[in-house]
C-alpha positions as CSV (number, residue, x, y, z in Angstrom):
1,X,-99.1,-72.0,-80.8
2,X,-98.5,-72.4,-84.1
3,X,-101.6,-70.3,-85.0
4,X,-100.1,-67.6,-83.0
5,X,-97.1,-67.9,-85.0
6,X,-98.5,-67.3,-88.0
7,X,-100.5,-64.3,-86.6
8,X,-97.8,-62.7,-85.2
9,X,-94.1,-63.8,-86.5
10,X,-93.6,-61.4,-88.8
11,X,-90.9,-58.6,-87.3
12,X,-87.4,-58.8,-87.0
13,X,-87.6,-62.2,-84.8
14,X,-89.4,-64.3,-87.1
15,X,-85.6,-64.5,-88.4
16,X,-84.0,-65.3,-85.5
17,X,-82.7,-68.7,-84.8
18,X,-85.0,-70.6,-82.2
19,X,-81.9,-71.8,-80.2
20,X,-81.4,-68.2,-79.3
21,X,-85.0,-66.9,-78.9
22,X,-85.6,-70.5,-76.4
23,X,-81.9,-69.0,-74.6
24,X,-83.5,-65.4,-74.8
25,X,-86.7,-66.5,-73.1
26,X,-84.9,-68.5,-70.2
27,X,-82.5,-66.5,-69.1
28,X,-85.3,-62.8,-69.0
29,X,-87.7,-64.6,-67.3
30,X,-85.7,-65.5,-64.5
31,X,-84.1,-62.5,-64.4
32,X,-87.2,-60.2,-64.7
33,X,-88.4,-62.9,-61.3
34,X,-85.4,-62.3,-59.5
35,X,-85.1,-58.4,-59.4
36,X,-86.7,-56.8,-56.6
37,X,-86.9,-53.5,-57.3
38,X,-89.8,-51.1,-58.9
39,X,-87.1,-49.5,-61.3
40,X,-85.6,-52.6,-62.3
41,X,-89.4,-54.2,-63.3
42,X,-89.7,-51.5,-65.2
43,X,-87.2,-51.2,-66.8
44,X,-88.6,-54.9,-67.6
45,X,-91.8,-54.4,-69.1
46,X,-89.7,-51.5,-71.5
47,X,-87.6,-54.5,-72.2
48,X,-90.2,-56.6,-73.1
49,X,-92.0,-54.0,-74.9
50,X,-89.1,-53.8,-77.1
51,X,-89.0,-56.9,-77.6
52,X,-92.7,-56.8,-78.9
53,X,-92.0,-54.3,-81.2
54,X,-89.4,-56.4,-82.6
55,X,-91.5,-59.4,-82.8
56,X,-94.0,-57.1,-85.4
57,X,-97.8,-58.3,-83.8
58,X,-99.7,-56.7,-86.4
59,X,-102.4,-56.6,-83.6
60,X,-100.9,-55.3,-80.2
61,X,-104.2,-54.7,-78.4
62,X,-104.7,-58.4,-79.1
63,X,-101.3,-59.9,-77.7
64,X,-102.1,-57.4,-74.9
65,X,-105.5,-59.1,-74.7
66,X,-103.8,-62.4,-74.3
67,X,-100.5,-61.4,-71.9
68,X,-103.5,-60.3,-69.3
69,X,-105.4,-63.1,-70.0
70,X,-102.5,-65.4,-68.8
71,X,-102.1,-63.1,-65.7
72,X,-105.7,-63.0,-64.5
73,X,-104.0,-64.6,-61.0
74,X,-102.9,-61.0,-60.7
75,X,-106.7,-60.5,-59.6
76,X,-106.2,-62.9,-56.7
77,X,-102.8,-61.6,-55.7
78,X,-104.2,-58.0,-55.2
79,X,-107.2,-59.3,-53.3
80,X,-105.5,-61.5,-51.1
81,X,-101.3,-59.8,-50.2
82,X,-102.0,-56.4,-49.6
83,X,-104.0,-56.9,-46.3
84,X,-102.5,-57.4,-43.4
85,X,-103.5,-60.9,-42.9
86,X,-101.2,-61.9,-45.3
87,X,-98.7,-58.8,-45.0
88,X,-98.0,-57.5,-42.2
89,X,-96.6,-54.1,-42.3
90,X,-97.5,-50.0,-42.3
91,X,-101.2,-49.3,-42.3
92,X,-102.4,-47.4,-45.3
93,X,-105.9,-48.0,-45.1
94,X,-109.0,-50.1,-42.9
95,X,-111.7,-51.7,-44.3
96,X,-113.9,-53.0,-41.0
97,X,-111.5,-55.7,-40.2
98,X,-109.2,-55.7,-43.2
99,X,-105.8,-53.1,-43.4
100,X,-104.3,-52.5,-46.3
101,X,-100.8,-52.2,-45.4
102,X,-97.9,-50.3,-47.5
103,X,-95.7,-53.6,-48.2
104,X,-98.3,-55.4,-49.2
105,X,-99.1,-52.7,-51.9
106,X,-95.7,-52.7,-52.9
107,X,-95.1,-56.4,-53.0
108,X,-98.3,-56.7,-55.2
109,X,-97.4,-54.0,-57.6
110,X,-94.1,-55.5,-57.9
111,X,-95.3,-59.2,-58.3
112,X,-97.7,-57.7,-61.1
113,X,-94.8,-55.3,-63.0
114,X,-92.6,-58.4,-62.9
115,X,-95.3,-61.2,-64.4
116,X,-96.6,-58.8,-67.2
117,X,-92.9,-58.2,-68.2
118,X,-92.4,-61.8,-67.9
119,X,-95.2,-63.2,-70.1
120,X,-95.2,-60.3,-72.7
121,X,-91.1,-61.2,-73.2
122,X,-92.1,-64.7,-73.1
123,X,-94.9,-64.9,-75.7
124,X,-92.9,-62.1,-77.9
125,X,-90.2,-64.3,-78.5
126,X,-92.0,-67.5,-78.3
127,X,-94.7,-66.4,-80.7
128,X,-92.5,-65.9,-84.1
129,X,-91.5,-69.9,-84.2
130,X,-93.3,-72.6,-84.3
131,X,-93.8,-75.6,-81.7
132,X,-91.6,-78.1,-83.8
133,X,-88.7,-75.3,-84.4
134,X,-89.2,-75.0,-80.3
135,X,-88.7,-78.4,-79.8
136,X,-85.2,-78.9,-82.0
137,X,-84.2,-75.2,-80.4
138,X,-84.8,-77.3,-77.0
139,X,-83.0,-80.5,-78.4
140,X,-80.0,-78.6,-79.3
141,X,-79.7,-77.1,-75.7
142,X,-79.5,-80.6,-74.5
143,X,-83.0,-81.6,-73.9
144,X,-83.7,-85.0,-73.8
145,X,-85.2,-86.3,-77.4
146,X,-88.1,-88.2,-75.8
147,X,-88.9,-85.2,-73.7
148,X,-88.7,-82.9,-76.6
149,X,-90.6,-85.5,-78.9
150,X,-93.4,-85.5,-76.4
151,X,-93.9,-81.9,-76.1
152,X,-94.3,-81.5,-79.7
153,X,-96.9,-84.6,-79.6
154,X,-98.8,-83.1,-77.0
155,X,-99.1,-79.2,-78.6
156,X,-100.5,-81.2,-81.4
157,X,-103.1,-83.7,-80.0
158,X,-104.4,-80.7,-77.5
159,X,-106.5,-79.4,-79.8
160,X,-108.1,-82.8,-81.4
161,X,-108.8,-84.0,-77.8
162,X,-110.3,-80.7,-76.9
163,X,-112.7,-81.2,-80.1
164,X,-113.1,-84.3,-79.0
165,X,-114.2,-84.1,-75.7
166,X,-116.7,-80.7,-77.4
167,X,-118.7,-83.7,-79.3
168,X,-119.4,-85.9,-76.5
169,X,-120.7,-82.8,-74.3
170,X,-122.5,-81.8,-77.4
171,X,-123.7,-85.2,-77.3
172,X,-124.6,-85.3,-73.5
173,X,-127.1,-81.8,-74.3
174,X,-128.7,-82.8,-77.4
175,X,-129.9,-86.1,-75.0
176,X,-131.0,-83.6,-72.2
177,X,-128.3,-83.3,-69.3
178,X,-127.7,-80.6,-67.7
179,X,-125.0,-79.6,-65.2
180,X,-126.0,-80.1,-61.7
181,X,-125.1,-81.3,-58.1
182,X,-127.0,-84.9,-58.5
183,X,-125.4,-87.9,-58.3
184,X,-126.4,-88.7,-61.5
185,X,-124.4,-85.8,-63.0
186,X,-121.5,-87.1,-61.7
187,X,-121.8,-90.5,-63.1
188,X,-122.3,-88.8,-66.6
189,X,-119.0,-86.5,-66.2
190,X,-117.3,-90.0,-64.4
191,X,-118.7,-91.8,-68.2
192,X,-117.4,-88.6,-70.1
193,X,-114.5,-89.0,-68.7
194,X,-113.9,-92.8,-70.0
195,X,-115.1,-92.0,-72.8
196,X,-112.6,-89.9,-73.9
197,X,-109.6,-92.0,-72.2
198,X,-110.9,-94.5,-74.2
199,X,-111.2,-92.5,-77.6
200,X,-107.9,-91.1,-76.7
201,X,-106.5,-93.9,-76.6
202,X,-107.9,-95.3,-79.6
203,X,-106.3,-91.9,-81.5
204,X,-103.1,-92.9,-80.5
205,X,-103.1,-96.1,-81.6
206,X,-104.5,-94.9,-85.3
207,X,-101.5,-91.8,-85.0
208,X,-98.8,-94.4,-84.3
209,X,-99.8,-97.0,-87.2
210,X,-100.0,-94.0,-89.4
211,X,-96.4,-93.3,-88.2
212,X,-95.5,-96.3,-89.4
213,X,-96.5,-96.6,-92.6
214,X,-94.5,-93.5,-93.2
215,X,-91.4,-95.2,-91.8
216,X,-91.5,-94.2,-88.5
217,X,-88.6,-96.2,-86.5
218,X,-89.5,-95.3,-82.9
219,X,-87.3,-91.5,-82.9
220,X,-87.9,-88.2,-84.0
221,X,-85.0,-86.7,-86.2
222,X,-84.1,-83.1,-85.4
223,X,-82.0,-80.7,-87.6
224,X,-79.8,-79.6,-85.1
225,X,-76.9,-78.6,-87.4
226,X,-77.3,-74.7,-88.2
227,X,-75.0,-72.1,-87.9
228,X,-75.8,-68.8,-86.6
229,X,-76.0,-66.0,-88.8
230,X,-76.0,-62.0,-88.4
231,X,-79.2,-61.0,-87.5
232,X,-79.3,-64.0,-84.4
233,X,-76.1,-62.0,-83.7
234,X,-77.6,-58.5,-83.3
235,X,-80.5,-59.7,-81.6
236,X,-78.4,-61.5,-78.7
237,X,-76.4,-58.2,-78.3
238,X,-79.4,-56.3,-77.7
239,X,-80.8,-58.7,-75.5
240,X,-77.2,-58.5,-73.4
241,X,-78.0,-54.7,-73.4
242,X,-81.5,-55.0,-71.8
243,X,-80.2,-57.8,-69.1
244,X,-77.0,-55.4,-68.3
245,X,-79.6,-52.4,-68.3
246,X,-82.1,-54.9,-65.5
247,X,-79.3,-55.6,-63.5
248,X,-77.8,-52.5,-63.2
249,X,-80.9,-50.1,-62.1
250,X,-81.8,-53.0,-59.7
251,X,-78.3,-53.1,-57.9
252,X,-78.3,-49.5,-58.0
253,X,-81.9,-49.2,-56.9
254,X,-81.4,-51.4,-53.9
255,X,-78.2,-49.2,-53.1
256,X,-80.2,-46.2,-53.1
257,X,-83.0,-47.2,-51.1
């Protein structure tokens, strides 16, 4: 995450505090899953558009790229809620013994409108700070240290174990395995997976003793003293202005209809 940071954190929110951008990414995402109107989730994804644009990816077919990439459930939810097994409704279509009914189309688009808008806000804000400036946003908002101190932990090891555990599969090819239904492959993955509890382990043990010979005393200390400035300011008015804009084509639309 903090790679994506550095790719993309270059607009208008890179300068934004974290305590507001964490707020920001809260309060849209469960707004954007509570509407229930086409208008409204549109008016979402222009939101979150927006704020794209101000978060200045230098790339955007890329951070497209990845907001699809982290809906690629959307695939299942089109194959599966538009028939009528799984929504009953108005017939729009038959397929031998699958109908594709008209709620089920509409839930489905709706679902899909509603998680693009959701991810693309999420990772626009989320993207110009770093894990650690996450975590002391979080702590500030009352989350628990421990909880807070273990998230930023975990961001960092990910990686190492996943480089890890690309070694010792490295390892199992250069000797000749291969990947298939025996009970012998099992027992390899069972041993892979020891293996790298165990060196896991050990990496935790060499991360805390490094810890504490740079006078580590069993807490994390987070600057949670900052004071707001203008731009944080500006930026939470125009988030109010997108939320009241949401709201009010969704009560409107469900008026309407």
């Amino acid at each position: 995450m903090g790679h994506i940071a550095r790719e993309v954190g270059s607009g208008f929110l890179a300068g934004v505090d974290s305590r507001i951008k964490l707020l920001v990414m809260v309060v849209w995402s469960v707004l954007l899953a509570l509407v229930d109107t086409y208008e409204a989730a549109g008016a979402g994804i222009v939101g979150s558009a927006l704020l794209v644009v101000l978060a200045g990816p230098p790339r955007p077919w890329s951070f497209l790229a990845r907001v699809l990439a982290v809906n690629v459930f959307l695939v299942f939810v089109w194959l599966v809620l538009p028939f009528s097994f799984s929504m009953p409704g108005e017939p729009l279509a038959s397929l031998g013994p699958l109908v594709l009914t008209k709620e089920g189309v509409r839930l489905s688009g709706l679902l899909s409108l509603k998680a693009l808008g959701i991810t693309a806000g999420a990772m626009a804000v989320t993207t110009t700070a770093s894990v650690f400036e996450l975590m002391t946003a979080a702590r500030a908002m009352g989350a628990p240290e421990k909880l807070a101190a273990m998230l930023a932990l975990m961001t960092r090891y990910v990686s190492v174990i996943k480089d890890e555990f690309e070694r010792l599969v490295w390892a199992m090819k250069v000797r000749g395995f291969k990947a298939t239904s025996s009970l012998h492959c099992l027992r390899s993955y069972a041993n892979l997976a020891g293996v790298l509890l165990v060196r896991g382990l050990d990496r935790g043990e060499r991360v805390h003793a490094a810890m504490l010979c740079r006078g580590y005393k069993g807490r994390f200390y987070f600057d949670l003293e900052r004071g707001l400035k203008r731009r944080d300011v500006v930026f939470f008015i125009i988030f109010l202005l997108l939320a009241a804009a949401v709201v009010l084509l969704d009560v409107l639309s469900r008026t309407h209809h």
